[in-house]
C-alpha positions in Angstrom: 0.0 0.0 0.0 0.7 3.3 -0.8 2.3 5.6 1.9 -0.5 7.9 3.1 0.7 11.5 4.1 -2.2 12.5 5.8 -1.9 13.4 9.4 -4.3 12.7 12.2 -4.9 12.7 15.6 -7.1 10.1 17.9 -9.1 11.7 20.2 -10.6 8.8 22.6 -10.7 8.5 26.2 -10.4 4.8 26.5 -6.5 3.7 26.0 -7.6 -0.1 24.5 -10.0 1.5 21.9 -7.9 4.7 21.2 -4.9 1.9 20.6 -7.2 0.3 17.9 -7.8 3.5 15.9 -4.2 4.1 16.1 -3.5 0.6 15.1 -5.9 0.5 11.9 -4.7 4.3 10.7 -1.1 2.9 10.7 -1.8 -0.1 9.0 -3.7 1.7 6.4 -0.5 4.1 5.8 -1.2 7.1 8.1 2.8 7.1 9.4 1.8 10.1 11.4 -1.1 9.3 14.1 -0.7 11.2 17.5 -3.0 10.3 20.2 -5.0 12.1 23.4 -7.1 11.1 26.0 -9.4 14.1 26.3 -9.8 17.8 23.9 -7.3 19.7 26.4 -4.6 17.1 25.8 -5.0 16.5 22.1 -4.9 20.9 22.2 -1.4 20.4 23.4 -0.5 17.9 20.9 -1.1 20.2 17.8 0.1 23.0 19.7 3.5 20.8 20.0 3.1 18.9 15.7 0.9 21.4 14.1 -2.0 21.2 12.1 -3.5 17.6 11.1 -6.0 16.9 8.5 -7.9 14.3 10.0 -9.6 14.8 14.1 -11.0 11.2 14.5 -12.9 12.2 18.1 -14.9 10.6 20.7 -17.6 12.9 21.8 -18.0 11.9 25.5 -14.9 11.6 27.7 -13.3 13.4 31.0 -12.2 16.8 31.1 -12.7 18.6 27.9 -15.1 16.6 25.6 -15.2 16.4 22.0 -17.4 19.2 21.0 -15.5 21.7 23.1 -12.4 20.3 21.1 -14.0 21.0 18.2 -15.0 24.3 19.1 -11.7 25.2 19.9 -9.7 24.2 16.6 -13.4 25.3 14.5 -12.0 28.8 12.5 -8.1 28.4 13.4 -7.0 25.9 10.3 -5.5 23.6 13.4 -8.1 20.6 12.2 -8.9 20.0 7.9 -11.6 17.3 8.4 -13.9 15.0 11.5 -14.9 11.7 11.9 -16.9 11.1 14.5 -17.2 7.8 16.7 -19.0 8.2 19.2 -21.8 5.9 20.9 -24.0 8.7 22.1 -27.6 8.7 20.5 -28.4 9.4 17.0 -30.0 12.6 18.1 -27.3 14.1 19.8 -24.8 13.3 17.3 -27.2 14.8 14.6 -26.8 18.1 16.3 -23.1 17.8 16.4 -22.9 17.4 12.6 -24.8 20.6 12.1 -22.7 22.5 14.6 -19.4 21.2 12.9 -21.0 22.6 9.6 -20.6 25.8 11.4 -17.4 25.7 12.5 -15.3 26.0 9.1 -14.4 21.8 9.6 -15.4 19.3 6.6 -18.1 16.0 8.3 -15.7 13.1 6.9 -18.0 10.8 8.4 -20.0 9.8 11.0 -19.2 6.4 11.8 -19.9 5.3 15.4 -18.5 2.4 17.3 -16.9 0.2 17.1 -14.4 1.2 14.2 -14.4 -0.5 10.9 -11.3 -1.1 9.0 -13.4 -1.2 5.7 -15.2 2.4 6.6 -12.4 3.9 7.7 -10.1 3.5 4.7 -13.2 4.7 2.3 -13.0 7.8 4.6 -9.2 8.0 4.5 -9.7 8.0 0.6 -12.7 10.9 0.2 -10.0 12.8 2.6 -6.9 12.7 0.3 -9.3 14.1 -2.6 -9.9 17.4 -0.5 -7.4 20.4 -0.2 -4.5 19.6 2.4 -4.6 21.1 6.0 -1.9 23.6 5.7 -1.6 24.2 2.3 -1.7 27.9 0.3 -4.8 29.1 0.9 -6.8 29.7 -2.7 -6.2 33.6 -3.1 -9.7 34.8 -2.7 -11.6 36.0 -5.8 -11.9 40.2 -5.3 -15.7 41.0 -5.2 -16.7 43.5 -8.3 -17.0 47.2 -6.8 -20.3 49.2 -7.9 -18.9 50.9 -11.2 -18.6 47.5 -12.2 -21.8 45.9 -11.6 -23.4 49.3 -12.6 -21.2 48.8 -15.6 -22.2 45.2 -16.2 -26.0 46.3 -15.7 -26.5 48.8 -18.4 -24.5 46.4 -21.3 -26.6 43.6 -19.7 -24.3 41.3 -19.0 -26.5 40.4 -15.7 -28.8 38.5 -17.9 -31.2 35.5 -17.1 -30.3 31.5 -16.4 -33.5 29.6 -16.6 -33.9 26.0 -14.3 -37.4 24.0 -15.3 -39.6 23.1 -12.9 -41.3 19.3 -13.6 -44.2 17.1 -13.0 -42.3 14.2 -10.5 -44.5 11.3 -11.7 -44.0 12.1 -15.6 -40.8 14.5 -16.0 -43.7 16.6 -18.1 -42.4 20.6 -17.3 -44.7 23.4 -16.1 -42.5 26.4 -15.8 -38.8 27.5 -15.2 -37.5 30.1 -12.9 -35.3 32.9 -13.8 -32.0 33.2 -12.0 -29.9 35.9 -12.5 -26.0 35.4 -13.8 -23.4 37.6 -14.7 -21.6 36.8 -17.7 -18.8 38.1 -17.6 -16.5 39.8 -20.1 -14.0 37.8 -18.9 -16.1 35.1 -20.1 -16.9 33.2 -16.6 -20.6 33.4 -15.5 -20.7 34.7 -12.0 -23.5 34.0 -9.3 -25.5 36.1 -7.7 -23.7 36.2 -4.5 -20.9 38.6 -6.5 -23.4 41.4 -7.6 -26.7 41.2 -5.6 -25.5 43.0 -2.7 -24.5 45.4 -4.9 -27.7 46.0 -6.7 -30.0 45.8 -3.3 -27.1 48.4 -1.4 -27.7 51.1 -4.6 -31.5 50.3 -5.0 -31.2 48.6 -8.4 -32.7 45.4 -8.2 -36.0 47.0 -9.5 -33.4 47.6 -12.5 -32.5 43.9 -12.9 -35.9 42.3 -12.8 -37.1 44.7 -15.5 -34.4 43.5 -17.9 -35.0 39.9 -16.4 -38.9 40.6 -17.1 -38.7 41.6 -20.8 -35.9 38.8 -21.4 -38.1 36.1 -19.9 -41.4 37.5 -20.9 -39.7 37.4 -24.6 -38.6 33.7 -23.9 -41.9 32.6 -23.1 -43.9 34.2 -26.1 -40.9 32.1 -28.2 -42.0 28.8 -26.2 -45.2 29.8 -26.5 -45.0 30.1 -30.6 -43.4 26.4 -30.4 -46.3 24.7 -28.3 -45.3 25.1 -25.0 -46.7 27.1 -22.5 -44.9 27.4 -19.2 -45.1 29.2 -16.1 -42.2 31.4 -15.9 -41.2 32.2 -12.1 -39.4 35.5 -11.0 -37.1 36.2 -7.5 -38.4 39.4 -5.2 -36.7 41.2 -2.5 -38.9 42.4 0.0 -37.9 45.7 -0.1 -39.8 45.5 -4.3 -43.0 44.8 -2.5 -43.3 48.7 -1.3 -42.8 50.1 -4.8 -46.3 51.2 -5.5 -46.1 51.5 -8.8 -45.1 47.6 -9.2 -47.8 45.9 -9.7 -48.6 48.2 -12.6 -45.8 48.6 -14.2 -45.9 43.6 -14.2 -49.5 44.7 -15.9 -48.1 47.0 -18.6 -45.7 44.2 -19.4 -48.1 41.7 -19.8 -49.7 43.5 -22.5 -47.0 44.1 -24.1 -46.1 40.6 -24.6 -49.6 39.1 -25.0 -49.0 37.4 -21.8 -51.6 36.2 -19.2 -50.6 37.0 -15.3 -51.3 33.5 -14.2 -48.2 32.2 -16.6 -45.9 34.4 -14.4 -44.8 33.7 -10.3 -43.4 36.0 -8.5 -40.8 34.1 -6.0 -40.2 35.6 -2.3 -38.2 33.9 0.6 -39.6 32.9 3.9 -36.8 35.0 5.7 -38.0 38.0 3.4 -41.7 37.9 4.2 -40.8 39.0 7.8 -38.2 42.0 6.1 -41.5 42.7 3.7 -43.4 46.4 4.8 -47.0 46.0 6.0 -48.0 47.8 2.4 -46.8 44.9 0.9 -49.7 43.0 1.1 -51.3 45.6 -1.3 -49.3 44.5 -4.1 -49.1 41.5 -3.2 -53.2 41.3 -3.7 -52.6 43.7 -6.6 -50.7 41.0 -8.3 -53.0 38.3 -7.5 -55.6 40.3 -8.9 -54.3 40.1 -12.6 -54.2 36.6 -12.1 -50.3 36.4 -10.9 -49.0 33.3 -8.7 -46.7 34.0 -5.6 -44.5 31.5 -4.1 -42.4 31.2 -0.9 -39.1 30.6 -1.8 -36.5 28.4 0.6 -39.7 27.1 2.8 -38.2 26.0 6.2 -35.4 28.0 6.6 -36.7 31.3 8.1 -38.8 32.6 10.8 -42.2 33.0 9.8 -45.2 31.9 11.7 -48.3 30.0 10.7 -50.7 33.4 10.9 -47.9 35.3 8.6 -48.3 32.5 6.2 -51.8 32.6 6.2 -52.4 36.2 6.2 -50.4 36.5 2.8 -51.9 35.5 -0.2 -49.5 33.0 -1.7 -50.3 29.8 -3.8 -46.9 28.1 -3.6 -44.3 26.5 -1.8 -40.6 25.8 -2.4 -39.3 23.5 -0.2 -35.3 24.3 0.8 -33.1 22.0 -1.2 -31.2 21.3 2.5 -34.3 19.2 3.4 -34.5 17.1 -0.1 -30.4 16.2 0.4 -30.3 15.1 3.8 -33.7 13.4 2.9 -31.9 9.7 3.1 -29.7 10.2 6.4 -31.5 12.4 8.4 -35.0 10.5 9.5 -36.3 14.2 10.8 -36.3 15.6 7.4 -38.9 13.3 6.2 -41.2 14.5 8.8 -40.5 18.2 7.7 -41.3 17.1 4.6 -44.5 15.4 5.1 -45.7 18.4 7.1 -44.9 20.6 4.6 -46.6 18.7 2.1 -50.1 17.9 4.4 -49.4 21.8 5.2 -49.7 22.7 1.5 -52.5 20.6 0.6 -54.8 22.0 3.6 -53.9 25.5 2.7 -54.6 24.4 -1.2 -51.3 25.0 -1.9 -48.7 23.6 -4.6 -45.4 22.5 -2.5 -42.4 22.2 -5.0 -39.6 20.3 -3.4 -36.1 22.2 -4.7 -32.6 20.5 -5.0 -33.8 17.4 -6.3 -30.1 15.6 -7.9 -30.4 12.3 -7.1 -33.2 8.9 -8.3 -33.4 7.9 -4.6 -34.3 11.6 -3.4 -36.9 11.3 -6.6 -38.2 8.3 -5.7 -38.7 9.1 -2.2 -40.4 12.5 -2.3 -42.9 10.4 -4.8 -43.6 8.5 -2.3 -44.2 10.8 -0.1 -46.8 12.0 -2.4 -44.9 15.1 -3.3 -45.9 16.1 -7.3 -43.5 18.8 -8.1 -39.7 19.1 -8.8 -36.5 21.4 -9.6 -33.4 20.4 -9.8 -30.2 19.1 -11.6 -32.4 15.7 -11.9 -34.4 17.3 -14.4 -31.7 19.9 -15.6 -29.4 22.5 -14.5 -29.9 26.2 -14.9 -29.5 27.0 -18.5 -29.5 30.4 -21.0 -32.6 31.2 -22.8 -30.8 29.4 -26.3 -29.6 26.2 -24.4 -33.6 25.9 -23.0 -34.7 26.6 -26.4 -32.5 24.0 -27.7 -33.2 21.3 -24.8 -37.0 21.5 -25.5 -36.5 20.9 -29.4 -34.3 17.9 -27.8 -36.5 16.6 -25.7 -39.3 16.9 -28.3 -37.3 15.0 -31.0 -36.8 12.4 -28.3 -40.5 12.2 -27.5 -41.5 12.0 -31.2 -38.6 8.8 -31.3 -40.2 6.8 -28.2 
């Protein structure tokens, strides 16, 4: 066997099991394995060697536990990635995982006791494919300043990606929703996250979705011409909702495309209906008048109680991706999901499970009697020529079967 470089330290409390770790990371080519007996000792020990990129740690043991280890090397580059063993409950080490997601570390696994040799050296092998503890940082890419995205705005280079939404049973498509990109002149496409803050910090995000409107709305006639007529489904910021004039200017733009409101949803996240002014509602119900759909965007995530939900005049709901990929490990999930779901039906509303990649989270959201879909399963956000050109495939393929 191959000489491992990777470094790691055993953090276990009881000498005959900590021995065994040691044993099996030795014998599958880890020449450097230190050892401690609690988090204050194993502290000392990378104070002494330096950083490791492997902290294989009990949870429970005498003086400082596991978590409080973790805590402590969380941020300071001391630890690359955990493995937890550990015999505490499944629902106590479930909470651990999502405070190590916190805490800058990489989950290698979570793999109990007692340690498997098979298990561990398929962890050993997923570690040696990730960036090296210690290594030159990745120079960090320098955000764009606001002469450049003001820049980018007026030669419209933000432009419009568009993701279909899809019938789970069938794979038939209903709609697509518009996601902003910036294509650069550099020719990357950037995401949102490098030009949004931007837009909302100079108040020109009403800006963006009117170029995003007329480029979708023009998409859609095109589809339309071709035989397919699909919702098309736009992002809001709260702080659009108290533009007055909003609601009229979505109705001017409607007839100028030939376009009916209810082929257009308007997208707004749970977090942002608590941000959202109490005149909101107004155009909210303004919208909803001309026939418009409204969704809540990243469902589970936020704040928002039951009454807010049901004072607001919304038709939809897009379940976070988070819940649809921990769907298979995290037995909680599923009830979220379910909830959701009864939830949505009671309030007669369409629930839309996002982040859907793999045929077991498919399978399993069918199931659960979940009916609609997004997500690289079906197809990955696209430009309006690629979706042009992947419904002309998927007809030819259609008009083959």
């Amino acid at each position: 066997m191959t000489v491992s470089p990777l470094r790691v330290i055993v953090l276990e409390d009881h000498s005959f099991q900590r021995a065994i770790a040691v044993s099996m990371l030795q014998q599958l080519g880890c020449t450097e394995v230190f050892q401690a007996a609690d988090g204050a000792e194993a502290l000392a020990v990378l104070a002494r060697v330096g950083p490791v990129d492997i902290a294989l740690c009990d949870l429970r043991m005498e003086g400082m536990d596991g978590l409080e280890f973790l805590q402590a090397v969380g941020h300071a580059g001391l630890v690359g990635s955990v493995i937890i063993s550990s015999s505490l409950s499944e629902q106590l080490r479930r909470t651990v995982r999502q405070i190590i997601s916190l805490l800058d570390l990489e989950l290698l696994g979570d793999i109990g006791k007692p340690l498997h040799y098979e298990t561990l050296e398929r962890l050993l092998k997923k570690q040696r494919s990730l960036p090296r503890t210690g290594a030159p940082p990745e120079p960090q890419e320098v955000l764009p300043d606001e002469a450049q995205v003001r820049q980018a705005l007026v030669a419209h280079e933000l432009c419009g990606f568009f993701q279909p939404k899809f019938i789970l049973e069938t794979g038939e498509i209903t709609g697509v929703e518009v996601l902003a990109r910036w294509r650069h002149a550099s020719g990357k496409t950037l995401p949102p996250t490098s030009f949004l803050p931007v837009l909302e910090r100079c108040g020109l995000l009403d800006e963006l979705l009117c170029q995003q409107l007329h480029e979708g709305l023009a998409l859609q006639r095109q589809l339309r011409g071709q035989g397919h007529d699909l919702d098309f489904a736009f992002n809001l910021h709260a702080v659009q909702l108290a533009n007055s004039s909003f609601a009229s200017h979505i109705g001017t733009l409607l007839s100028e495309y030939d376009a009916r409101g209810s082929s257009l949803t308007f997208e707004l996240t749970e977090s942002g209906l608590l941000q959202a002014p109490q005149t909101s509602l107004e155009c909210l119900f303004r919208l909803q008048m001309m026939g418009c759909r409204l969704s809540i965007d990243d469902f589970g995530t936020g704040f928002s109680s039951l009454q807010r939900l049901f004072q607001l005049p919304f038709n939809e709901i897009k379940l976070d991706a988070g819940f649809i990929q921990a769907l298979a490990q995290e037995p909680r999930c599923h009830a979220v999901i379910s909830s959701t779901l009864a939830l949505g039906e009671s309030l007669g509303m369409t629930v839309v499970a996002e982040g859907i990649e793999t045929d077991e989270q498919h399978q399993y959201l069918l199931n659960m009697g979940c009916t609609q879909g997004q997500g690289y399963w079906c197809a990955k956000p696209m430009s309006g020529g690629d979706l042009l050109r992947w419904f002309q495939g998927e007809q030819q393929r259609s008009q083959r079967a």
